[in-house]
C-alpha positions in Angstrom: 13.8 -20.5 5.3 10.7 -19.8 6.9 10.2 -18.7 10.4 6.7 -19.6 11.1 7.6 -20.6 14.7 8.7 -17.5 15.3 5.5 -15.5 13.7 3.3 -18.1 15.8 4.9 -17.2 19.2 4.4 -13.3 18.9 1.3 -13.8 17.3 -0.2 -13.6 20.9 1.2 -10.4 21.9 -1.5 -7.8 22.3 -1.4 -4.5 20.7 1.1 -1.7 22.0 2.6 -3.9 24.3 6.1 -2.3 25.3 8.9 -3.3 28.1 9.8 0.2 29.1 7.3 2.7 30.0 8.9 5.5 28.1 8.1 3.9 24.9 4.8 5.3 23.6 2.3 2.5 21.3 0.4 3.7 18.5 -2.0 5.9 18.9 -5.0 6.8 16.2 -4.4 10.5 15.3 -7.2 10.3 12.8 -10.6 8.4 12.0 -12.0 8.9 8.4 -15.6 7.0 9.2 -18.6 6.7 7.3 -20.8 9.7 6.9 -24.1 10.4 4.9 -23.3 10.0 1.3 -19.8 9.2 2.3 -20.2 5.5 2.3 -16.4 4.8 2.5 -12.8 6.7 2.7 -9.9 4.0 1.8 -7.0 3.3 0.2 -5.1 6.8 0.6 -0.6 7.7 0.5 1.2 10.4 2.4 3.8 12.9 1.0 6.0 15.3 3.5 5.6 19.3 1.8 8.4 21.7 1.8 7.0 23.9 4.1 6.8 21.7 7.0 3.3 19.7 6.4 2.3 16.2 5.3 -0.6 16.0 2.6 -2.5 13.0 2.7 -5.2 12.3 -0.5 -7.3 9.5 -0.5 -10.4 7.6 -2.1 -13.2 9.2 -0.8 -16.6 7.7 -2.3 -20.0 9.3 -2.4 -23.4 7.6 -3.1 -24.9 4.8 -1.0 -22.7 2.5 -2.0 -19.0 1.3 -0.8 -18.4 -1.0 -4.0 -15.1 -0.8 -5.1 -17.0 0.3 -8.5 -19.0 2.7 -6.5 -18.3 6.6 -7.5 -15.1 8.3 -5.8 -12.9 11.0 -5.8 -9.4 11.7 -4.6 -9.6 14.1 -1.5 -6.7 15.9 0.6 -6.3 16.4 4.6 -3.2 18.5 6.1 -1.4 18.1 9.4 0.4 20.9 10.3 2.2 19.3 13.8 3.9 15.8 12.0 0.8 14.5 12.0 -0.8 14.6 15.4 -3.6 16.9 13.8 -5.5 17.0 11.3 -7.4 19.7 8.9 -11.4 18.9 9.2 -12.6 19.7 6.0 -11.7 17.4 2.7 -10.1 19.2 -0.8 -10.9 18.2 -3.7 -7.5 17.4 -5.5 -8.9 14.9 -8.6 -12.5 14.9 -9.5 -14.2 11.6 -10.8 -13.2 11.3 -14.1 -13.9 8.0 -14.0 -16.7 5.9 -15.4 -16.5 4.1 -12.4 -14.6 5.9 -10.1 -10.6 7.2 -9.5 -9.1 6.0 -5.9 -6.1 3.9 -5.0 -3.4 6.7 -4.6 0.2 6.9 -4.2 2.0 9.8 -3.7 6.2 10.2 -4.8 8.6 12.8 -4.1 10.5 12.7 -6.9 14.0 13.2 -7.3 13.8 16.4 -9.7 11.6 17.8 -6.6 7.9 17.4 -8.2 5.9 15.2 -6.2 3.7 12.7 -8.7 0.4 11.7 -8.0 -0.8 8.0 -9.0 -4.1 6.8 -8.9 -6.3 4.2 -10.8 -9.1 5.7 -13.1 -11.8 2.8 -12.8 -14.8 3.2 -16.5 -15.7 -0.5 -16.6 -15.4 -3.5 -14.7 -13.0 -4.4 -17.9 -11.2 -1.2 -17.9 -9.5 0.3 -15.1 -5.6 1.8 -15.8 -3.1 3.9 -13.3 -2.8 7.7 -14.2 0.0 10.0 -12.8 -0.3 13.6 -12.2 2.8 16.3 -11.6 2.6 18.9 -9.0 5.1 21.6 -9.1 4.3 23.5 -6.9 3.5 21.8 -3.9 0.1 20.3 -4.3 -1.5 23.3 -5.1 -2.2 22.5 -8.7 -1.5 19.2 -10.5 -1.0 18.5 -14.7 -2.9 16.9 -16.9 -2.8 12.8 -16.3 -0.8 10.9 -18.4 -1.5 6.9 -18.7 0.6 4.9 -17.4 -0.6 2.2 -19.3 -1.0 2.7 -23.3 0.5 -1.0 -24.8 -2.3 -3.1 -23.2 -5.9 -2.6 -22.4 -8.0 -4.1 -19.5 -8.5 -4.5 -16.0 -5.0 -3.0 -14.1 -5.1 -2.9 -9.7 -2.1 -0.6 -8.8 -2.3 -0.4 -5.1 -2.0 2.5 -2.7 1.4 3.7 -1.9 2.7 1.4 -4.0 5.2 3.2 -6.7 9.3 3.6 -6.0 11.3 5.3 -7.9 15.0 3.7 -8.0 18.6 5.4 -7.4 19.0 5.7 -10.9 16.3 7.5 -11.0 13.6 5.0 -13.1 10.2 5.2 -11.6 8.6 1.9 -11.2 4.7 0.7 -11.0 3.9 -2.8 -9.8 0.3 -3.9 -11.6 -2.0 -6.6 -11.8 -3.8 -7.4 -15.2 -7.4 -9.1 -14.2 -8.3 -9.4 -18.0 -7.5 -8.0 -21.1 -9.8 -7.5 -24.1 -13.1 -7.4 -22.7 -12.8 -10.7 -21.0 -14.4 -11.5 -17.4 -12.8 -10.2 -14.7 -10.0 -12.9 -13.8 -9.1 -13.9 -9.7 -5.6 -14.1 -11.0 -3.4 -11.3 -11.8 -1.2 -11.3 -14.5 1.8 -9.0 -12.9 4.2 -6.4 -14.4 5.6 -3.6 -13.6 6.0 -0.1 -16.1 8.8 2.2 -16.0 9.9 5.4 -16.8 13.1 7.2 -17.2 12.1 10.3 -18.1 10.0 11.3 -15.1 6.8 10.1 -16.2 6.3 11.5 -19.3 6.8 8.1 -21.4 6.0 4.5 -20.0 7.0 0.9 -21.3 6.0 -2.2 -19.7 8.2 -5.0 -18.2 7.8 -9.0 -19.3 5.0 -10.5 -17.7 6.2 -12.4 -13.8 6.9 -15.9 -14.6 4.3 -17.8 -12.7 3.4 -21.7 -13.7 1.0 -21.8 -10.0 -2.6 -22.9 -9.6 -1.9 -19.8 -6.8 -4.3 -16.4 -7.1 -2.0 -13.6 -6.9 -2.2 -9.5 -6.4 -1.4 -6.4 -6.0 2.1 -6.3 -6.1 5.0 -3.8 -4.0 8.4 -3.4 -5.0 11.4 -2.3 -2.9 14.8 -2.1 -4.0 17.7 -4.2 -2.7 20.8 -2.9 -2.0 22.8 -4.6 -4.9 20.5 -3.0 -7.8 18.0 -5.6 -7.7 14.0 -5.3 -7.0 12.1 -7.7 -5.0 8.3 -7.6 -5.9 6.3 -9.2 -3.1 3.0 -10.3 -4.3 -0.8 -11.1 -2.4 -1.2 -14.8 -2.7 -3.0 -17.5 -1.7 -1.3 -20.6 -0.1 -0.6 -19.0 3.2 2.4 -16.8 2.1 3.6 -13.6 0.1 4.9 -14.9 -3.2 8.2 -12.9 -4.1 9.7 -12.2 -7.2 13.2 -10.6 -8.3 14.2 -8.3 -11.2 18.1 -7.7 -11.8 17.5 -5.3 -14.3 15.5 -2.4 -12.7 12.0 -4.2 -13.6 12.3 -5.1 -16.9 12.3 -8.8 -16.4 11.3 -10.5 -13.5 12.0 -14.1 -11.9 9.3 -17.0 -11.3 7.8 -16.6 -8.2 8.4 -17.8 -4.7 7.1 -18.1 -1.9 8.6 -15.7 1.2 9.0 -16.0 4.6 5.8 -14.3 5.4 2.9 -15.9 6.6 -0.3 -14.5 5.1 -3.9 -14.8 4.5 -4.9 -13.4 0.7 -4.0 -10.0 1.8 -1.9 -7.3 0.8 1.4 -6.7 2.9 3.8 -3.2 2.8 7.8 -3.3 3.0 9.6 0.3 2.8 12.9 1.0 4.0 13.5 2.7 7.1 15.4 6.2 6.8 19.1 6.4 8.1 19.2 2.7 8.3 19.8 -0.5 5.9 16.1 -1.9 7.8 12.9 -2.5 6.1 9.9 -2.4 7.9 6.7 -4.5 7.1 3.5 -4.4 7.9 0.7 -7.0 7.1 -1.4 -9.3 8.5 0.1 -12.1 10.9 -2.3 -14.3 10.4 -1.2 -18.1 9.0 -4.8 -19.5 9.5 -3.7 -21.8 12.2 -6.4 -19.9 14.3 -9.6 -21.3 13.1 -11.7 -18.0 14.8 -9.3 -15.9 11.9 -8.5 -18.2 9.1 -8.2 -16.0 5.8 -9.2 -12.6 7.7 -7.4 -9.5 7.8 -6.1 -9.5 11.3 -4.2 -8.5 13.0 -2.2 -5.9 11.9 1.4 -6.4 12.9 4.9 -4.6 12.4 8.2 -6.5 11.6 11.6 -5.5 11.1 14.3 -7.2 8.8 18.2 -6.3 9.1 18.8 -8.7 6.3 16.7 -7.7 3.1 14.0 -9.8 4.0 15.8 -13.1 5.1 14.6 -12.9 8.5 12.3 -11.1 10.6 12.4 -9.1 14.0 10.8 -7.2 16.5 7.2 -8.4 15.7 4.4 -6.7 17.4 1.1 -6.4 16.7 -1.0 -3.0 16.4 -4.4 -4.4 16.7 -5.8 -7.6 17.5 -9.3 -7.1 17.2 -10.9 -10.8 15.6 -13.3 -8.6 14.1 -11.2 -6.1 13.2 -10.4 -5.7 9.2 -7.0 -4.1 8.2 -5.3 -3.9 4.7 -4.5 -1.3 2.4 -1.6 0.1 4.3 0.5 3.0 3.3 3.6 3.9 5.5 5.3 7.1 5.6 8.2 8.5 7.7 7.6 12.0 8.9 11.1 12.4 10.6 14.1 10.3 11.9 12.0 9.6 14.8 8.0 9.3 13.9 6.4 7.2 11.7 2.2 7.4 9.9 0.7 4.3 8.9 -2.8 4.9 7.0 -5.4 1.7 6.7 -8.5 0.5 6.6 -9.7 -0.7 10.0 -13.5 -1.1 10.0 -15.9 -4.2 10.7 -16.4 -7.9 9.5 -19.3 -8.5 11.0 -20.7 -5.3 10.2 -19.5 -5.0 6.5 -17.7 -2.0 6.8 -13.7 -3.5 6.4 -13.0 -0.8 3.7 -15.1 2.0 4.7 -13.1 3.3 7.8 -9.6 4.5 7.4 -7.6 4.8 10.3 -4.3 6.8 11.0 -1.9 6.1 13.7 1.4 7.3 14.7 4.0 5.6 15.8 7.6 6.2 17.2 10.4 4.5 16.0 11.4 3.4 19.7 8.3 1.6 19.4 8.7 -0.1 16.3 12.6 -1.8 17.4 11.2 -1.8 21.4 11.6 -5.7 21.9 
């Protein structure tokens, strides 16, 4: 089942590395650093507008501080040109309502046309729950937010670019419940995952994921299979992604497993690739067999799978960098030919992993090039 030879051998590849000279690597098409009172930009989603541009909104905190408690608002940047260029100046799209803070952001074109805006609204280190907000018009004015969350109370992570919405039409949001009732904050997410079929307006909430592990798991994605199931895949320890299945659109869920994908206690990103039966991933391919980046965040590789996740292809990595921190990944597909991934790339050694966001652009040449 597992193909850790295979993740070991390309493992050594160095970033953009290509056989033909017509295929173009990655390239950075923006940099949202550090600035004064702008101690960190993170953790952001893309959504392609009708009129020809992408809106990208992400976490931007203000203060001194880049705690993931630390004060934060939801800001917007445009690209005009499929994302080669960017606007300069941040929008405001959601204030901080917060006690805490609102970040984490996922942005859905919905079926019915709206786009819906999900993000976590952080008041306590024992209260943090997902909110969604409907834009009809574009992104130029958004509704009140409706909780996702209303059965439970506590501590809910819902990741960046993280919600789906099926072919039936049910939206789905994978969670993690770090404690419930005032308790301490718990390493070990309880998971579930709330739908709606009624385009957000009312939410219920799934069984809790079967899990009888000693293993710490996270911020779970979801993607869709093509016979009606939905696989979550879950950050883990124990050097893998844990996976888990629903057959009935995310009500229930199977005991987890472990994947195929070697992985330091990070999150990883599977979507499906347009026009095609694919799925891409992207994660760190990192099994801590390398003792200079045991349990770090690089590097940041692609794969592809033809099979739904049996087996993986055309690894490559985008950056190498030891040092280098990347996580928080969202992927978006501009066109049939270009690709944006967004992602925190800053520093380990100088503490700033989640306060740089990087976004690169990628052609799909690149992505299948062997």
């Amino acid at each position: 089942m597992f193909l850790v030879s295979v993740f070991l051998t390309v493992f050594a590849c160095s970033s953009g590395t290509k056989k033909g000279s017509d295929i173009e690597g990655p390239e950075t098409v923006l940099k949202l650093s550090p600035s004064e009172n702008n101690p960190r930009n993170s953790e952001g989603d893309f959504v392609n507008l009708k009129d020809g541009r992408i809106l990208y909104i992400y976490s931007r905190f203000s203060g001194d501080s880049s705690s993931d408690h630390a004060p934060a608002h939801l800001a917007a940047r445009y690209s005009s040109d499929g994302g080669k260029t960017w606007t300069r100046e941040d929008e405001t799209v959601v204030p901080n309502e917060g006690g805490r803070n609102v970040m984490s952001v996922s942005l859905l074109r919905l079926q019915n046309g709206d786009i819906a805006l999900f993000y976590g609204r952080k008041n306590s280190l024992t209260d943090c729950t997902p909110q969604m907000r409907i834009s009809k018009d574009e992104g130029k004015t958004w509704s009140e937010p409706i909780s996702v969350i209303t059965d439970k109370s506590g501590y809910f992570v819902l990741n960046n670019d993280r919600v789906i919405q099926l072919e039936s039409g049910r939206i789905l949001v994978p969670v993690a419940l770090h404690n419930n009732n005032g308790d301490d904050f718990q390493e070990k997410g309880e998971l579930f995952c709330y739908y709606s079929d009624d385009n957000g307006k009312t939410w219920a909430s799934s069984a809790k994921v079967p899990d009888t592990t000693d293993l710490i798991t996270q911020e779970p994605g979801l993607i869709e299979l093509n016979d009606g199931r939905v696989m979550m895949f879950i950050r883990a320890t124990g050097g893998f992604q844990q996976l888990s299945y629903s057959s009935d659109k995310g009500e229930t869920w199977s005991h987890i497993e472990a994947s195929n994908i070697p992985s330091p206690l990070s999150p990883a990103s599977i979507e499906k690739i347009p026009g095609t039966g694919d799925w891409l991933l992207v994660w760190n391919n990192n099994d801590g067999s390398n003792p200079e980046i045991k349990g770090k965040r690089t590097p940041l590789t692609t794969a592809i799978s033809k099979d739904e996740g049996k087996t993986w292809d055309y690894i490559k990595n985008i950056h190498i960098d030891p040092d280098g921190w990347y996580c928080y990944i969202a992927i978006h597909f501009v066109d049939q030919d270009n690709l944006l991934l967004s992602y925190c790339a800053g520093s380990r050694s100088q503490g700033t992993g989640l306060s740089v966001t990087d976004i690169s652009k990628l052609s799909r040449n690149w992505i299948y090039n062997q």
